[in-house]
Structures are given as structure tokens and as C-alpha cells.
LOKOL-814269 format. One record per residue (C-alpha): residue in one letter; x, y, z. Coordinates in steps of 0.001 Angstrom, whole numbers, padded with zeros to 6 digits, always signed. Layout:
! LOKOL-814269
AXYZ;...
This chain:
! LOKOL-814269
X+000000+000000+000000;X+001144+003102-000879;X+001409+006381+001236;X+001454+010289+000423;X+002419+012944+003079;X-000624+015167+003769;X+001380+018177+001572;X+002544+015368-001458;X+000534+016498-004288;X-000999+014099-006604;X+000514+014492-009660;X+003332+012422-008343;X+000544+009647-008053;X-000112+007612-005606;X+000025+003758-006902;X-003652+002651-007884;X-005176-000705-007257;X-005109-003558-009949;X-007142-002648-012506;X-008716-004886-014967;X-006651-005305-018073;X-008950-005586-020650;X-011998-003150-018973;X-012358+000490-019507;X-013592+002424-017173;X-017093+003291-016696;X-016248+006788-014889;X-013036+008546-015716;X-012483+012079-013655;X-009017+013556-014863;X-007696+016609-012799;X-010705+017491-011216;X-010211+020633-009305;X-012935+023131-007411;X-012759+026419-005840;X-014872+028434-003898;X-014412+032210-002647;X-010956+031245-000086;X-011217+027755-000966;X-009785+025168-002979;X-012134+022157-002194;X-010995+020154-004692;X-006976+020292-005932;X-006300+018402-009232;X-008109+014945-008382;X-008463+011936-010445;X-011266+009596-009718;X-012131+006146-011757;X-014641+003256-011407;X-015333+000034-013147;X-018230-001833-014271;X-019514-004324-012000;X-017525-003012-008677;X-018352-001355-005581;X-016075+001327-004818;X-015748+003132-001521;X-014668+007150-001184;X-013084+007194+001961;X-012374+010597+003888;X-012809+012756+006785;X-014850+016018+007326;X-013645+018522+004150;X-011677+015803+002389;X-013483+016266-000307;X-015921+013145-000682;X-019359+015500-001317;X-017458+018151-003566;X-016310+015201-006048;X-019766+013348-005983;X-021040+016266-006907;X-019080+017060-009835;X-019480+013668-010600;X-023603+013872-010512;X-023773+017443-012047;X-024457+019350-009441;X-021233+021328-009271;X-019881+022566-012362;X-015595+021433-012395;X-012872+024790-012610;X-010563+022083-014390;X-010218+018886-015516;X-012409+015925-017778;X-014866+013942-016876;X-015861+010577-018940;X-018510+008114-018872;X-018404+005270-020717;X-015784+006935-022660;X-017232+009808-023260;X-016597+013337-022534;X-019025+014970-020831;X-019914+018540-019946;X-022657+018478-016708;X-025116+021072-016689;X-027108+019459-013910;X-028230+016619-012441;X-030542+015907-015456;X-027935+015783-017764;X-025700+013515-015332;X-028734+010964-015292;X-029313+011334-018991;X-025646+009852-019243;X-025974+007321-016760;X-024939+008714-013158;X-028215+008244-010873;X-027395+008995-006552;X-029489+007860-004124;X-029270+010015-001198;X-029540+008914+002365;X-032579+011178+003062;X-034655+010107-000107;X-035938+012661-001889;X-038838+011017-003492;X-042503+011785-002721;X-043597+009824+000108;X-047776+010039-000583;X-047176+008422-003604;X-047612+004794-004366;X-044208+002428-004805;X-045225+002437-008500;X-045654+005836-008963;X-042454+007011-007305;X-040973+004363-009444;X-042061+005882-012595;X-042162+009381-011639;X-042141+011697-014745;X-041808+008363-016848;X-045272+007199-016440;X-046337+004861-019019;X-049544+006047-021216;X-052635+004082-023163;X-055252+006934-024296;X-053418+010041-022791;X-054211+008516-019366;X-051947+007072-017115;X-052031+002988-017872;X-051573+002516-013851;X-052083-001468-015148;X-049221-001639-016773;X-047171+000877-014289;X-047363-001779-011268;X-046552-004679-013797;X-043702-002898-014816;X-042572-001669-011297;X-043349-005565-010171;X-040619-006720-012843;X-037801-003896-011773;X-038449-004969-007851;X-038094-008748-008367;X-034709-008452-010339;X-033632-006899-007329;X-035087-010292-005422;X-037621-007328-003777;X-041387-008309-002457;X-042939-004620-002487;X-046308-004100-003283;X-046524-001713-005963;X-049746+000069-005183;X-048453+000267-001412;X-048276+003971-000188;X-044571+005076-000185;X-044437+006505+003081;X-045861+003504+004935;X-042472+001860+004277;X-039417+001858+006365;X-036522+004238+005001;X-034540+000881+004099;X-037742-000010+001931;X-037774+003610+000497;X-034083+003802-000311;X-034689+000210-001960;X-037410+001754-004180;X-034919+004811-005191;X-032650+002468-006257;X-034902+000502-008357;X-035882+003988-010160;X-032459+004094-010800;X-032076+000676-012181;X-035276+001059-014455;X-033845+004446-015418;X-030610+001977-016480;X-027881+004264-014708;X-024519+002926-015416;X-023340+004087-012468;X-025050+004106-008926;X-024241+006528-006370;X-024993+005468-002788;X-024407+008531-000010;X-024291+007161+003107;X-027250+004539+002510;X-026556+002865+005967;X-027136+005391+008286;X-030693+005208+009146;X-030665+001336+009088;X-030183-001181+011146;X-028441-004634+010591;X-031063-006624+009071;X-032039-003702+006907;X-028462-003075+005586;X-027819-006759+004996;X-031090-006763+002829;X-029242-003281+001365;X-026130-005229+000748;X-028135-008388-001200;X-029697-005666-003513;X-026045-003956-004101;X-024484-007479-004753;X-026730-008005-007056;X-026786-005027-008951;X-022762-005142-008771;X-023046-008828-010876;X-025233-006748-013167;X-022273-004861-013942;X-023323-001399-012483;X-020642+000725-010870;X-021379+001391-007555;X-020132+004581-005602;X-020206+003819-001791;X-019972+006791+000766;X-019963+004964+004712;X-018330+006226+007556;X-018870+002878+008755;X-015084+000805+008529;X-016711-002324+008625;X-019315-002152+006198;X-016783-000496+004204;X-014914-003444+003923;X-017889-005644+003641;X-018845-005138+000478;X-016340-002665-001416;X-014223-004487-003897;X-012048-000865-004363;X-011422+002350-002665;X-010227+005783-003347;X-009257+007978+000056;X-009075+011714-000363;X-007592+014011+002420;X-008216+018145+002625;X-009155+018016-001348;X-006588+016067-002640;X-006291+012830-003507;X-003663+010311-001562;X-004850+006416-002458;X-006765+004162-004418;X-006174+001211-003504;X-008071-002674-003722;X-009913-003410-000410;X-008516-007056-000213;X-004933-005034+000207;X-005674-002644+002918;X-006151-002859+006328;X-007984-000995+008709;X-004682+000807+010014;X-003443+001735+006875;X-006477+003215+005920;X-007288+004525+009138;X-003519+006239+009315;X-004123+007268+005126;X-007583+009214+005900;X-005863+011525+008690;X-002798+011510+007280;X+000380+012349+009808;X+000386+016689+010306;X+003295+018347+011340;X+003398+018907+015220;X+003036+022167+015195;X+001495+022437+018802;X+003593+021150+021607;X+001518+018573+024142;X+000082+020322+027057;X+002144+019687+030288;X-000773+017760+031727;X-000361+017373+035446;X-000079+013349+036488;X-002867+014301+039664;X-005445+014979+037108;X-006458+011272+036737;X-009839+010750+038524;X-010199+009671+042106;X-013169+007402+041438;X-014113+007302+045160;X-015534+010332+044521;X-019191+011218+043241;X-018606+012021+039255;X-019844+015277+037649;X-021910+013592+035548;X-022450+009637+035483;X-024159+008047+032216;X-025377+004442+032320;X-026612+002413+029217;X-026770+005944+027568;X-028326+005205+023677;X-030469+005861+021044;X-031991+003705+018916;X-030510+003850+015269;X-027545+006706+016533;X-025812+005469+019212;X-025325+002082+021098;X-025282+002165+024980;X-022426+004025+026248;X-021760+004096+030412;X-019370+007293+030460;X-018151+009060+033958;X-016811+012674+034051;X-015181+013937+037139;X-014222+017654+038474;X-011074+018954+036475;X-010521+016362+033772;X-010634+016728+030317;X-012421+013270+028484;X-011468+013122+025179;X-013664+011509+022403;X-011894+009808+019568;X-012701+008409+016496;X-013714+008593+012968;X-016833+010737+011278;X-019731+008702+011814;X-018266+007365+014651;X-020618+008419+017391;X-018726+011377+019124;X-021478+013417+018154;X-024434+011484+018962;X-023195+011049+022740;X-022595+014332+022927;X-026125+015417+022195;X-027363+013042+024264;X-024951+014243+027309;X-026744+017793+026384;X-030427+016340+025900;X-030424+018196+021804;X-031568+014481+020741;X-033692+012544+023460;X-032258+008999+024263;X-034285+005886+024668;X-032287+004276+027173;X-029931+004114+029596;X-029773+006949+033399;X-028055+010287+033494;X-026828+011831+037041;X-025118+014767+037810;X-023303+014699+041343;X-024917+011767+042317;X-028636+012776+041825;X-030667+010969+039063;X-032038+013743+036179;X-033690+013358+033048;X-032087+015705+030573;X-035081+016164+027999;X-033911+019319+026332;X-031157+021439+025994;X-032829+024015+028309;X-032695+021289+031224;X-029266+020812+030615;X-028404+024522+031083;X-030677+024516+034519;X-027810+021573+035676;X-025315+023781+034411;X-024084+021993+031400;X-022489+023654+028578;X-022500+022283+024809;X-020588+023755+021645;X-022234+022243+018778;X-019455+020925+016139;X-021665+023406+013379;X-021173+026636+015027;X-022391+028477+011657;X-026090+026767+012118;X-026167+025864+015474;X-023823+028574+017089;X-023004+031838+015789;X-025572+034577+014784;X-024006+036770+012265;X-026252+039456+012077;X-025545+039928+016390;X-022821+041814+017655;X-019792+040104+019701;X-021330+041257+022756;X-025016+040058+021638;X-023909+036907+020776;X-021507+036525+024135;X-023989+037135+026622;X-026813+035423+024658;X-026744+032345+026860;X-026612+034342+029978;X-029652+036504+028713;X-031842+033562+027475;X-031317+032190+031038;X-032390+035719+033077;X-035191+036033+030557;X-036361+038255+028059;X-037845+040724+030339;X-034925+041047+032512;X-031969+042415+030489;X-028171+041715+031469;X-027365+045553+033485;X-025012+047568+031585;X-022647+047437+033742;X-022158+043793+034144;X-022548+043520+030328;X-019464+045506+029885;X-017620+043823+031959;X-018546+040554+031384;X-017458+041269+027887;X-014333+043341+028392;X-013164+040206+030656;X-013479+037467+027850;X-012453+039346+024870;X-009242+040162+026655;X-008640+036750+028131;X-009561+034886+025161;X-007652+037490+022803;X-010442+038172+020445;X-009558+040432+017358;X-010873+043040+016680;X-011005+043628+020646;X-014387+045509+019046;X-017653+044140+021367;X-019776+045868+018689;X-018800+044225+015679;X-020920+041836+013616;X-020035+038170+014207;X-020152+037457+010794;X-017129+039429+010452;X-014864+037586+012260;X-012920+034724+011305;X-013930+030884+012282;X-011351+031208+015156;X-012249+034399+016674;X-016517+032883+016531;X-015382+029811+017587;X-014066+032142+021461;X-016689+033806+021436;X-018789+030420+021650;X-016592+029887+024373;X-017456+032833+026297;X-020753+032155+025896;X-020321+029503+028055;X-017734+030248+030486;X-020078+033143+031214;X-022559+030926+032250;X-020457+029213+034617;X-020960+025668+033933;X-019826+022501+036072;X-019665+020656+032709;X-018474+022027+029208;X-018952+019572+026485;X-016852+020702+023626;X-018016+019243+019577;X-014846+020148+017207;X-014062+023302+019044;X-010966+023890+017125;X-012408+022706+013322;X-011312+024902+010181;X-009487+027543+012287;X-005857+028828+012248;X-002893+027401+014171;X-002489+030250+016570;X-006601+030128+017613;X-006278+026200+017773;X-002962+026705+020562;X-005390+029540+022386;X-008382+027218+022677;X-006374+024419+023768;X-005047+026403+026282;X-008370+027643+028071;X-009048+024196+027912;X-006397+023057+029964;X-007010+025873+032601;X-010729+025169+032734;X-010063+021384+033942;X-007001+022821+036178;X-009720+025118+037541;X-011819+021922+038213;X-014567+022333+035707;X-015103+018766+033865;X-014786+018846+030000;X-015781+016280+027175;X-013349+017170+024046;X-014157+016026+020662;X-011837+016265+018002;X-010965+014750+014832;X-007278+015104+015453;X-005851+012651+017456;X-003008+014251+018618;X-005174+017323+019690;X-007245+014829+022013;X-004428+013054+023314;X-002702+016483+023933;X-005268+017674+026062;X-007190+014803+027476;X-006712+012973+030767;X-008750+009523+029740;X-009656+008709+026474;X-012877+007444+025316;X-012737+005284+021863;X-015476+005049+019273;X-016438+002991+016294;X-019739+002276+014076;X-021628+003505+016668;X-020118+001948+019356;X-017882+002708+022725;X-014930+000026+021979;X-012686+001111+024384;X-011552+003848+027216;X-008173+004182+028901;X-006149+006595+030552;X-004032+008947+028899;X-001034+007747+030224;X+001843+007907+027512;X-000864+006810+024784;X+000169+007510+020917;X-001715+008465+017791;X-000348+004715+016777;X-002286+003356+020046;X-005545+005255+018673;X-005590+004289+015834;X-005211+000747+016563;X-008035+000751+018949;X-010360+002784+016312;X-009049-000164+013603;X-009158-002718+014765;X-011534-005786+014186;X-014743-005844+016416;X-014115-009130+017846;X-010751-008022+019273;X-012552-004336+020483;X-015233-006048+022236;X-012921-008269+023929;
């Protein structure tokens, strides 16, 4: 297997998997590159597929996955580069033009029209005719024959949306076969399912692969992944870095290819040895059999005063999903919550705040920062939403509540009147902070706190971090890095498909241990 640094560029190639000798290629994307206003999102990528394969695009958050499938599907238009199909050249104009030549996606939320009958989502806009009136006869008949190469039972004149989403994501892809795309596109499929339902998913994608479609893949999931892709093409921060034949790679390597091996260009925290937990005390916060049905599996997870917990693992992993549960944003079916000791039921982010629990949401554009709001607005909105309304934050305590965190978090411009939208990711992402540390809260629960920001903001935030637990305030940290989570964390927390594999102290722990843990096979993790 072969391995690019994260700055190697591409044209120097990294070695491709076997390809068939005497096969073309059904998709051929040449140089692909992408740009938006600041941004290259795609740099110079080449992307292939066969007939009669499933083929995996493997990345992280911004490598690049979404931008290429939607070149690929004519939704983007491509800055440079050539994109064939079947051999052909083609110039996308729009998704309608992508389909015309063969490209069909089937989205994980489907986007057909669920108070519709199978049949007539099946032959949407295709519908066949006898008299100028829909022949609805001859619509099922046909839908019937589509279903059962695809060894489905579904009852055409069934209501869509009385289906489960496996059965509706089943009937998308049958439109697509009907519609006799070359080439299937399959964004994260899995990830409203559950095992039976992607097993029946996988039987439907076998068979469709030994009908010679090419099938695009896009899981977060490693071990579906490697379940049914017969190829796989990783891309990391736009560019691509390996394509490589599933039987040849293992979890590691692909693991260790996806985040790639940054420069250190943060020194690790000087962590003090006393900050591991004395577990005969009451935790901050005690989760048992903590879970939600389809998003996360039970997790039991304690968090004591002045530790950092850090959460590690891939996208899709299930950082995110605890954390929302920890902050009652999704509502769990299972498992206890206590804080100090004393049982609560955490069934909104509102009762979280009351128990003093903070939560920075990984998408601080949607779920954080409001750009039309001043710094100070959007600083002391937390503290203002918890007086109420009617009882605005005095003055006085607003300017110096203000004053305090824009100088201790170094916040440029030092300006409390400027719009947030103004400010860079970095300089949002503290004052997100301050929202909370204004609030005072015995628990901060941190999503991607230092995502898409510069180096200098990244060493800041790490820092406050640091102090907070020295102060004795409990934090959950979730990061993609794994060296930022073992730099700042004092036990680590592993996840995988879903899943809490493993959790261990931070005790002279390398990105080489993490990685191991997040690769390795379930058997050994459950061990």
C-alpha cells in the first residue's frame, strides 16, 4: 500500500489498485479541481470506477468526498479537468444531464414523494400512457418486474411513506435501475438502518454489482466499508492520496491514510499526572446504558471535576451522537443520566443549562453563531436567554462581562460591537466559548471546538481548555485530530460504528495506540 504525506501532491501519483486489463472504465475524472471564494475544495483529483464493482470514497470532514460526488452527478460545475462516462466526454449542466448519461445517486434522506404509491415514485415523470391517461395497469406490472430483479417483495400500489426508510431507499434504487444508470451513487445509505435492513441493502447492491453497475459507496462505517467494497479511493483536505483494492488494505493503513500524519506544530500540554480521577468520589456527571436507537449504542461514560475526556474516532463514529445526548439536543431511549450523584432526566437542551451543562455544537455556523448579532449580543446570549427576556443583562455587568473574555480569550478586533459574521472561524469559535464560560458551567462539552481555524486560535483554545479542567470544571473534548485529544485529554474514550470500543487513561498513549483501537476488528474491540 502506498502512502502520500498530507502536503505530497498528486501528480506524483499515488500507486492505484489492480485494474482490470482488458476493462475500460465506466467513470473517468481527470484533474478534477474546485474552488470556492478562499477555498480550494478540490486540488487536481483523479477519480475512476469500473463496471460491475463497488467502490468506496473514503475521507474525513472537508476531504473532499461530497465536492467530487457532486461534480461527478452534475451538481457542481468542475474549474478544471475531464470527466468521462463510458468513454465519453461529458460537460454536466445538472443533475438531469448527469442521469441522462448514466450517473443516478441515491441520497440517504430520499428525496422522493412519500404520498405516492411504490409504483408511482418508481415511474415518476416516466409514467407509461394508453389513451393520454396514465395505464396505472401496466405501471405496477412494470414496477413488479424492476423490484423482483432486485429479489424485492414490495407491493406496488403500497403507499410510499408507509415503508421503512430501508424499503424507500430500496425503491430509489430501483428507479435508478429502471432508469438503467450505469453508475449508482450510494451517499451514506446505511445510516438510518439497522443490521437486518443493511444486509437486505447489501443483497440488492451485490446483485446489482453482478449486473455490472458501478457502484459509488460513501460509509463512515469501517466495517461495512470493507464488507462489500471491492475498491477504494481515500481523499484528504481536497486532494487525492490512495486508491487502492480493499482485499490489500487494512484498517490501520487506511485509518492512518484518511488523517494523514500533520506536522506537530502544537507542543503537548504539560498535563499534570494528579489529574487522573479519584473514582471514590461522586462524578460530575455519570451516564449508564446511555443510547439511542438507530444513533448510538449504549455508552456508560463518567466525568469527574477537572478532567478533560477526550472523544476519539472517525466521522460517523458516534462522538457526536453522545454528545447530544450528554446535552439532551436528541432525546435517548435508554440508559440513566446523574449529575453529582442525583438521578435527572435531561429532555432538552434548556434542562441541561438549569444543571449547568455547557454544549458547543461541532456546526457553530447553524447551530452557534448569529451573524447578524454583535460580539457582545452573541456573548452574553446564553446568559440573557437564562435571566429572561424581560430582565436584560445591566449595563454594567454587560461591559464587563465582555471586556473580561475578549481580553482573556484574545479576540480580534477587541471591538464588542462588531458583527459576528465578520470575524474569522477562530475568533466565533471564542466567542462560543465565552458564551459559556459566562454561564459558569460545572460541565463544558466541547463538539470540534478547534475545526477549520488557524494554528495560533487552535494553541489559544487548547489552552483555556487546559485551565478550565485545572480550575476543576469537567470537559468532554471532541476532536478529529488525534493528537489534539491526546494532547489535552486525561482519559480517552474510543469510538467505532456507533459503538464505545474502548476507554483508557491517557497515560503515555500515541496516535499509533488510537488508531489501533479505532481499527481494529470488532471481535478483538469487544474483547
Amino acid at each position: 500500500m502506498t502512502h502520500m504525506s498530507a502536503d505530497a501532491h498528486p501528480s506524483s501519483g499515488p500507486r492505484p489498485g489492480d485494474a482490470p486489463s482488458d476493462i475500460e472504465p465506466v467513470v473517468e475524472m481527470t484533474g478534477i479541481t474546485i474552488t470556492f471564494p478562499g477555498v480550494t475544495a478540490l486540488d487536481d483529483v483523479s477519480f475512476r470506477m469500473f463496471p460491475g464493482e463497488v467502490h468506496a470514497l473514503m475521507g474525513e470532514n472537508g476531504a473532499g468526498k461530497s465536492t467530487l460526488i457532486k461534480a461527478l452527478t452534475g451538481v457542481y460545475t468542475i474549474d478544471a479537468g475531464t470527466i468521462r462516462v463510458g468513454g465519453t466526454e461529458q460537460q454536466f449542466a445538472g443533475t438531469a444531464t448527469a442521469q441522462a448519461a448514466g450517473v443516478s445517486t441515491v441520497y440517504q434522506e430520499v428525496n422522493l414523494c412519500t404520498n405516492l404509491s411504490v409504483a408511482e415514485n418508481m415511474m415518476l415523470g416516466r409514467e407509461p400512457r394508453r389513451l393520454g391517461r396514465i395505464d396505472h395497469r401496466r405501471m405496477n406490472r412494470r414496477t413488479r418486474e424492476v423490484l423482483a430483479r432486485l429479489g424485492l417483495d414490495i407491493a406496488p400500489r403500497s403507499r410510499l411513506g408507509d415503508h421503512p426508510i430501508a424499503v424507500q431507499q430500496l425503491v430509489a434504487i430501483g428507479r435508478a435501475v429502471d432508469i438503467e444508470a450505469r453508475v449508482l451513487v450510494l451517499d451514506e445509505p446505511t445510516a438510518s438502518l439497522d443490521s437486518e435492513e443493511v444486509d437486505k441493502l447489501f443483497e440488492v447492491v451485490r446483485s446489482l454489482r453482478s449486473q455490472g453497475v458501478a457502484i459509488l459507496f460513501v460509509s463512515h462505517f469501517l466495517d461495512q466499508v470493507f464488507a462489500i467494497s471491492d475498491r477504494m479511493t481515500v481523499l484528504r483536505n481536497g486532494r487525492l492520496v490512495g486508491e487502492h483494492l480493499t482485499r490489500d488494505v487494512t484498517r490501520l493503513e487506511l485509518v492512518e491514510e484518511m488523517l494523514g500524519r500533520e506536522l506537530e506544530v502544537l507542543e503537548r500540554l504539560d498535563r499534570e499526572p494528579s489529574r487522573q480521577p479519584d473514582e471514590r468520589r461522586t462524578p460530575v456527571l455519570r451516564a449508564v446504558g446511555l443510547g439511542r436507537k438507530g444513533a448510538l449504542a449504549p455508552v456508560d461514560l463518567d466525568v469527574y471535576d477537572g478532567e478533560v475526556i477526550g472523544i476519539a474516532g472517525l466521522l460517523g463514529s458516534g462522538r457526536t451522537e453522545l454528545a447530544r445526548l450528554l446535552f439532551g439536543a436528541d432525546a435517548s431511549d435508554s440508559g440513566t443520566v446523574e449529575l453529582r450523584g442525583r438521578r435527572v432526566h435531561l429532555r432538552s437542551p434548556r434542562k441541561a443549562v438549569d444543571q449547568r451543562i455547557g454544549f458547543s455544537s461541532e456546526n457553530r455556523r447553524s447551530e452557534g453563531v448569529i451573524g447578524d448579532l454583535t460580539v457582545a449580543e452573541n456573548m452574553l446570549l446564553g446568559l440573557q436567554a437564562a435571566r429572561g427576556w424581560l430582565r436584560p443583562v445591566p449595563p454594567r455587568t454587560r461591559d464587563q462581562l465582555v471586556t473580561k473574555y475578549v481580553e482573556a480569550l484574545d479576540i480580534r478586533p477587541a471591538n464588542p460591537d462588531a458583527l459576528m459574521r465578520n470575524l474569522s472561524g477562530g475568533n466565533q469559535q471564542k466567542v462560543l466559548l465565552a458564551r459559556w464560560l459566562i454561564m459558569q458551567p460545572d460541565l463544558l462539552i466541547l463538539d470540534e471546538p478547534t475545526r477549520g481555524i488557524d494554528v495560533g486560535a487552535k494553541a489559544q483554545i487548547q489552552q483555556v481548555v487546559d485551565d478550565l479542567a485545572r480550575d476543576g470544571m469537567g470537559v468532554v473534548f471532541i476532536s478529529a485530530e488525534l493528537e489534539e485529544v491526546l494532547r489535552l485529554s486525561d482519559r480517552l474514550v474510543v469510538m467505532r460504528d456507533r459503538h464505545k470500543v474502548d476507554e483508557i487513561p491517557n497515560v503515555q498513549t500515541t496516535t499509533a495506540d488510537l488508531m489501533a483501537i479505532i481499527a481494529r476488528d470488532e471481535e478483538v474491540a469487544r474483547a
